[in-house]
N, C-alpha and C positions, 0 to 999 in steps of 0.2 A: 489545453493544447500545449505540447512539449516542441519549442522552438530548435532550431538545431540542436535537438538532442537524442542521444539512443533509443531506439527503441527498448523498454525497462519489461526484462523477463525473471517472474518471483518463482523460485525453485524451494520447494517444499517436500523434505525428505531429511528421516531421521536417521539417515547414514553417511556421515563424514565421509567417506568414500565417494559417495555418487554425486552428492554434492560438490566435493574439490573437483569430481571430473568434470561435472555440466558448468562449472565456472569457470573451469579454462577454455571449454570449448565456445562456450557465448561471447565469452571476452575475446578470441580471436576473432569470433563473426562480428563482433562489433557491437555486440549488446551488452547493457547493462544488466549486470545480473543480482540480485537481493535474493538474497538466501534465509528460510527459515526451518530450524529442526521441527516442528511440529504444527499441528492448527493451528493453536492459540497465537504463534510466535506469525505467522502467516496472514491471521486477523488483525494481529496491531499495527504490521505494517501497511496494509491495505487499506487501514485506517489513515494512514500519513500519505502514503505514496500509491497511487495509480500504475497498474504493470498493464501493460498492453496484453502480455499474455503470462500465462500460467501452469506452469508445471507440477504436477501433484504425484505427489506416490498415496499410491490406494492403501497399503498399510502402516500404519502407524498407533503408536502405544496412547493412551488416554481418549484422543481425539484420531478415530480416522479418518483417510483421505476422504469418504464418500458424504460425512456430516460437515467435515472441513466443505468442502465441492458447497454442500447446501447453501451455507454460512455465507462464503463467499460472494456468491452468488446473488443472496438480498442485499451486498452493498458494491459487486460491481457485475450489473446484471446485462452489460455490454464486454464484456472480457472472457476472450475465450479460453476454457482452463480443459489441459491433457492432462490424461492420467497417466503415469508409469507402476507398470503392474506384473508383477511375477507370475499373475493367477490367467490361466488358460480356462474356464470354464463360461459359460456363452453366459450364464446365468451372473456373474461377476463383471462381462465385459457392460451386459444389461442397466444391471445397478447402477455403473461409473454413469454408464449415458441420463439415468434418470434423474441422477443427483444434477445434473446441471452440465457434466462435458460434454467436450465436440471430437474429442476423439482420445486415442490413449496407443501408446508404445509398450511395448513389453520389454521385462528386463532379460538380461545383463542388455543395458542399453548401448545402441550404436549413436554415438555424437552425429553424423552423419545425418541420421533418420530424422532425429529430434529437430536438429535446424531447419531442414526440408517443412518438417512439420509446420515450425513453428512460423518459420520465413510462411508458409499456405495462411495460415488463421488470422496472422496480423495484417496481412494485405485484405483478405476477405472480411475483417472486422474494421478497416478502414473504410473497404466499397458501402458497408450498409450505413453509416454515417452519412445521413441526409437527414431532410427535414423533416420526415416524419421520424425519423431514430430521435430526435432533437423533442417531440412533442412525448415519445415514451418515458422523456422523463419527468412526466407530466407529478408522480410519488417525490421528487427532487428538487431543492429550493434552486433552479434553473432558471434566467432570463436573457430575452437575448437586445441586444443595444445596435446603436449602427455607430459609423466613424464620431458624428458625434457626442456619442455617453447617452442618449435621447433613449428609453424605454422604446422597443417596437412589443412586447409581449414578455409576458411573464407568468410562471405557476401560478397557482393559488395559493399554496406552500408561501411563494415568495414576497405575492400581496400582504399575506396575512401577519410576516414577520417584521416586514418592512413600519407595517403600519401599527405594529403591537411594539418595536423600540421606537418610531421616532414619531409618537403622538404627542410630542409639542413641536413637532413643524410641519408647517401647513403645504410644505411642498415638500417633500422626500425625496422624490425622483427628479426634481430640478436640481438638489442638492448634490443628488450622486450623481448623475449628468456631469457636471463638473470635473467630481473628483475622475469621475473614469474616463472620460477624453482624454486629458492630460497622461491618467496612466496608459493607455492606448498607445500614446506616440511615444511610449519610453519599454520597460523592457518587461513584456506582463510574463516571462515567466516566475517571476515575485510577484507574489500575491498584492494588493490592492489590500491596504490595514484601514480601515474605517472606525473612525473612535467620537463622531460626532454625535452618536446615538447615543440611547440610555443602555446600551450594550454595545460592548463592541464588537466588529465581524471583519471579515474579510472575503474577497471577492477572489477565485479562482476563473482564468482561461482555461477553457475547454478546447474550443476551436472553432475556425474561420468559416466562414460560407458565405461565398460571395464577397457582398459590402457590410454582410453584418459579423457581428462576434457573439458566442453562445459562450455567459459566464457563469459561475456557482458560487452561489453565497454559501459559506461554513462561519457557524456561532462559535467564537474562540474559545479556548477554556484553559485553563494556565497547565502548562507541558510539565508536568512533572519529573522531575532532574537527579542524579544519582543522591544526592544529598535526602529524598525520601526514602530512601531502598536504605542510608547508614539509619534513620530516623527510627524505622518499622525492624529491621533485621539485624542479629549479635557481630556486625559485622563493620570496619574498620572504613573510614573514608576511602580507601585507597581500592578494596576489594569491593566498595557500591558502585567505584567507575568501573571496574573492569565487570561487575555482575548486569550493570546496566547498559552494557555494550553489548554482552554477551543474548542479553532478552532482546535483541536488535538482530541477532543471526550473526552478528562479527568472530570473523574467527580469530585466533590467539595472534596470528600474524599482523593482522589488521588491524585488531587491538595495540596492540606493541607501538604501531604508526601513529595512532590518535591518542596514543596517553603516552608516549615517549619514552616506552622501556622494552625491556628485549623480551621476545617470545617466552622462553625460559622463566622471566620473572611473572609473566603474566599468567604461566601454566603453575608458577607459584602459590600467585593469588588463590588461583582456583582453587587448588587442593584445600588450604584455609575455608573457603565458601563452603566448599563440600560436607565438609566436618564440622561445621560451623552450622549447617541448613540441614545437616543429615540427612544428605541425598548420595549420589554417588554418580552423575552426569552429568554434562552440560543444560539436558534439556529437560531434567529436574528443576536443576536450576533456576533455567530462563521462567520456567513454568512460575515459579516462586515469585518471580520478581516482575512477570508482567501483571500477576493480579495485583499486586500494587500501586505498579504504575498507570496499570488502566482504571483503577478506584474510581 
């Protein structure tokens, strides 16, 4: 559950162009927007970060939009994702809807349209959010607590993990009881770190209903940091932060901000990446370096 926060819109499209434009356009409505050139680039963030909704372009080089859509799909199978599509044939508009969307705009896109759109499916994918939407994720290590940390119900998923790290204590859910009241009356949109087990996790907020709270357990696993990508690749500490920023959808501007150098030097870096990785684009690139980070 995202406490005063934007709503988070991931735009997935290999065209610099259409992407700077649906970025300024979200960002004036007020939405956060996460950008990725390609599938894969769209799968790792979806892996970090939950988007309310989703924006897909139907063609794309390696990975297209309609196996992207599938993918998606098996890990956020509450998120509604549009397709943006150049292709007017019923039999293409067919395909988007079967892979998994709820609906789809055609290009050259109107900002306009898109928001419309987008403002419909995030309200309508908020209304179905009830208690039985809560029990479909019955596949999900999901359980839900009341004010104080006290189990009311939980997966089987979540039975089964709970009680597979902390088989030397004979009360587990007394134990997290504890720790999750306390985090309750402080600021859960920080995850909830549990290290008392023989593994460590952490406890995500989903969201509220009523007097209870519906949370997600995720098994941690160490984030792997630009320092693998100098490790694995002929490339220079300096060019693994900017190639690992890059596998995140950051554009050269954004980069420039988080690593503290000018656009120019950062579009420097690249070129060295480039000829370095013997590719010739950004989304070669990122390709390169997600499959290592995600290892």
């Amino acid at each position: 559950m995202k406490k005063n926060s934007a709503d988070i819109v991931l735009v997935v499209d290999d065209s610099p162009e259409s992407l700077g434009m649906l970025n300024v356009a979200l960002n004036t409505q007020g939405y956060t927007a996460l950008v990725a050139l390609n599938g894969l680039q769209a799968l790792a963030i979806a892996e970090k970060v939950e988007p309310d909704v989703v924006l897909l372009d139907a063609i794309m080089p390696e990975m297209d939009g309609f196996e992207t859509c599938r993918r998606l799909k098996e890990r956020l199978p509450n998120t509604p994702i549009i397709f943006m599509t150049g292709l007017t044939d019923v039999e293409d508009v067919v395909k988007g809807f079967a892979a998994g969307g709820v609906d789809y705009v055609t290009k050259p896109i109107s900002p306009d349209e898109v928001i419309a759109r987008i403002k419909t499916h995030i309200q309508t994918a908020k209304l179905a959010l009830s208690a039985q939407d809560a029990l479909d994720h019955a596949g999900k290590n999901v359980f839900c607590v009341g004010e104080s940390g006290r189990l009311s119900w939980a997966t089987p998923h979540v039975h089964e993990l709970v009680a597979q790290i902390a088989a030397a204590d004979q009360s587990p859910w007394a134990t997290l009881a504890g720790l999750i009241e306390k985090w309750l009356q402080g600021d859960t949109s920080l995850n909830l770190k549990i290290s008392c087990f023989s593994e460590n996790i952490e406890v995500l907020y989903e969201r509220r209903q009523e007097k209870m709270h519906l949370l997600r357990i995720v098994q941690t696993k160490l984030q792997k940091q630009p320092e693998d990508l100098k490790n694995n690749l002929p490339i220079t500490k300096r060019e693994s932060e900017v190639l690992y920023w890059i596998s995140y959808g950051k554009t050269s501007w954004e980069i420039a901000q988080i690593l503290e150098m000018s656009p120019r030097t950062v579009n420097k870096h690249l070129e060295q990446i480039f000829k370095k990785l013997g590719v010739d684009n950004r989304t070669s690139a990122a390709a390169i370096s997600i499959r290592i980070l995600e290892a």
